[in-house]
C-alpha positions in Angstrom: -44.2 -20.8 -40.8 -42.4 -18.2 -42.8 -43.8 -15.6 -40.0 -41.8 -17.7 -37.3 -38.8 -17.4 -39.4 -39.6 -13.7 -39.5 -39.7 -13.2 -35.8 -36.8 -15.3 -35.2 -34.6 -13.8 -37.5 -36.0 -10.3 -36.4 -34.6 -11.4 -32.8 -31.6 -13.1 -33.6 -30.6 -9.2 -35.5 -31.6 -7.8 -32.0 -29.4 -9.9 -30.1 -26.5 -9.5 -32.3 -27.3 -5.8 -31.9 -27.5 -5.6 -28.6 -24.2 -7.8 -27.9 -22.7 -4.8 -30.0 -24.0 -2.1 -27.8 -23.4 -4.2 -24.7 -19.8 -4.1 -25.0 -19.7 -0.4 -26.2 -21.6 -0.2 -22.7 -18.8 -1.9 -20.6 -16.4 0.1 -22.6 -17.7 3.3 -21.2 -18.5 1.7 -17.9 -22.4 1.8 -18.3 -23.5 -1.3 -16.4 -26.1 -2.1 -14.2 -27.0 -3.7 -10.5 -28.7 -7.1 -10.1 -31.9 -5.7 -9.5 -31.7 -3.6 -12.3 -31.3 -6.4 -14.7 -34.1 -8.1 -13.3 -36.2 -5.1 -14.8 -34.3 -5.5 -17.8 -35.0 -9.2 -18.7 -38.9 -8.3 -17.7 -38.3 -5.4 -20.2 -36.0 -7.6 -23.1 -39.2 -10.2 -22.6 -41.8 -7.4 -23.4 -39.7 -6.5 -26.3 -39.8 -9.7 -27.4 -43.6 -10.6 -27.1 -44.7 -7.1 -28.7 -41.9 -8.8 -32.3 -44.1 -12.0 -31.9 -47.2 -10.5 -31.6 -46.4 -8.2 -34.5 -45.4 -11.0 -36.8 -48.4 -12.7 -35.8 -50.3 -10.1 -37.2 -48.0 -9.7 -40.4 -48.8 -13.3 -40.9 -52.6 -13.1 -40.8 -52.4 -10.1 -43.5 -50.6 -11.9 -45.6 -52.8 -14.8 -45.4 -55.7 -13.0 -46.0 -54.1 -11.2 -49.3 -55.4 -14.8 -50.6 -58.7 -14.4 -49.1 -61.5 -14.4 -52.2 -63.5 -11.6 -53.0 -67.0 -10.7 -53.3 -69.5 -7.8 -52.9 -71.7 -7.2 -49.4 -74.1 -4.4 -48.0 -73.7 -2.6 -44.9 -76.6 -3.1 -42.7 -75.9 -1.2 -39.6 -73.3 1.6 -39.4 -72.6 3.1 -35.7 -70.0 4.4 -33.2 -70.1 2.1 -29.9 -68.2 2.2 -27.1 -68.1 4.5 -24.3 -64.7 6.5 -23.9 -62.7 3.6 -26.1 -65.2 4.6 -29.0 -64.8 2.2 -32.3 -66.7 2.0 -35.4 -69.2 -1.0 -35.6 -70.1 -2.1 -39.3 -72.0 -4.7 -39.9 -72.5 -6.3 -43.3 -73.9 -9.4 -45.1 -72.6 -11.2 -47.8 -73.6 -14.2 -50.2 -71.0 -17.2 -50.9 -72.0 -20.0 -52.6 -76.0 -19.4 -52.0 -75.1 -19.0 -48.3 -76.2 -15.1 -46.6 -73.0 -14.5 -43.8 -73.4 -11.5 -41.3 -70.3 -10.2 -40.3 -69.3 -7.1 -38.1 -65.8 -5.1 -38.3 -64.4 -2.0 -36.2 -62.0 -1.2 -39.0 -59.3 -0.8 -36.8 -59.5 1.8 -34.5 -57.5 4.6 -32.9 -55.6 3.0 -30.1 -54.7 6.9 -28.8 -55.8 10.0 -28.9 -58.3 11.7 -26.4 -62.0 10.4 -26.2 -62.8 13.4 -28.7 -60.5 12.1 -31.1 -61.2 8.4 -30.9 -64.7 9.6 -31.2 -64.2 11.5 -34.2 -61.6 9.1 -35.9 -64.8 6.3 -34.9 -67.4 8.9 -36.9 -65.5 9.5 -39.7 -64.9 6.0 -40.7 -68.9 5.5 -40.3 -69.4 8.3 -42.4 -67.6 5.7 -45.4 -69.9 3.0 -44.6 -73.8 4.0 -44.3 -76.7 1.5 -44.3 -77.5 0.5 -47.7 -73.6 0.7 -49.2 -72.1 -1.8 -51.4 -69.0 -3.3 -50.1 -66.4 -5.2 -51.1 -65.6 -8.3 -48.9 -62.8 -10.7 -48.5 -63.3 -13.7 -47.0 -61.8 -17.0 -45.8 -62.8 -19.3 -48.7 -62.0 -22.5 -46.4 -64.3 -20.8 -43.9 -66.5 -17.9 -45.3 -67.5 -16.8 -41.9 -64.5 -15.4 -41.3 -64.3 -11.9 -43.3 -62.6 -8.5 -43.4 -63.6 -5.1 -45.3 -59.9 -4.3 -44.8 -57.0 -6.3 -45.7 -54.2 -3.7 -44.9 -51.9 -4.0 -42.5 -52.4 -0.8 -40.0 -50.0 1.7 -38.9 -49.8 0.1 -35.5 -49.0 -3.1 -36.1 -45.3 -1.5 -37.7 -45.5 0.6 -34.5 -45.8 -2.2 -32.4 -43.0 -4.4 -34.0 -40.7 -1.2 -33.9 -41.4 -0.4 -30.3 -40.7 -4.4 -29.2 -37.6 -4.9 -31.0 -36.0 -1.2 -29.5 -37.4 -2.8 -25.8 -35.8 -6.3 -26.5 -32.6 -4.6 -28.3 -32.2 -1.7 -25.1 -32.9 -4.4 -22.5 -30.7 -7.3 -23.5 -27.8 -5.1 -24.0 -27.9 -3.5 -20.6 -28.7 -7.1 -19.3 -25.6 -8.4 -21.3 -23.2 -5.3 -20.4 -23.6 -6.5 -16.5 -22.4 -9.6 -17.6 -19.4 -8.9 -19.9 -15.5 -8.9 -17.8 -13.6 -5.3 -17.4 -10.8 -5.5 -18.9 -7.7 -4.9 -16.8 -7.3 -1.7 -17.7 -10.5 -1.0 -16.8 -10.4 -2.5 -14.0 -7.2 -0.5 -12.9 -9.6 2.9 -13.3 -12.7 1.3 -11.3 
């Protein structure tokens, strides 16, 4: 819920952002044609699915910042993946005199050549061989569901900045096609 409220207040800020820059548009005569703005609603829309996704994501952090706690060992600790290579760890765990199996790619590089995702995939093994004590969080209404990691990544702020500057860029070109010349304006055109 409070993630909803996030996202909407996160785009209501964008709109009243981009009706600002929309007439600073018109006011320099920086409009667009009508097939233009069709790219620039399916760009605004983007923007605005990358803020809900993003929130999305805040959310499920911040839900599982209440996630309990307990130790695990890493059973199997490899790089898979051919040219989109990811770290693979899989680990067990013991709640409530029940053994859980549970698997994480600890976030992976989403860029990068093949080298580097490769390496960034090794070097994150490298932390986790077979035999390693772990810390776990998991779900303690559902303890199948677990995380090594409960930190939000780099790319999720990446990805919230990015669709908020697509949603801001396209609805104020979109709007600036929309907004009257003034007559004096209209006097230069």
């Amino acid at each position: 819920m409070a993630m909803n409220i996030l996202a909407l207040i996160i785009l209501i800020v964008g709109l009243l952002i981009g009706v600002i820059l929309a007439f600073a548009m018109r006011r320099y005569q920086l409009w667009c044609l009508s097939w233009q703005r069709v790219i620039l609603i399916l760009i605004g829309l983007t923007g605005s699915c990358l803020v809900l996704s993003g929130t999305d994501e805040i959310g499920r952090s911040l839900a599982k910042q209440k996630w309990h706690e307990t130790k695990g060992l890493v059973i199997r600790s490899e790089v898979i993946g051919e040219g989109a290579y990811r770290p693979n760890i899989v680990y067990q765990f013991d709640v409530e005199n029940r053994t859980f199996t549970d698997s994480t790619a600890l976030s992976p590089p989403s860029f990068g050549g093949r080298n580097a995702r490769r390496k960034a995939a090794e070097t994150k093994v490298a932390n986790y061989s077979v035999g390693d004590t772990v810390y776990v969080y998991y779900n303690p209404v559902n303890p199948e569901e677990s995380v090594l990691n409960r930190h939000l990544f780099w790319a999720v702020y990446m990805k919230l900045s990015f669709g908020l500057l697509l949603y801001i860029a396209g609805l104020a070109f979109l709007l600036a096609g929309f907004i009257p010349f003034s007559a004096q304006q209209r006097s230069v055109r």
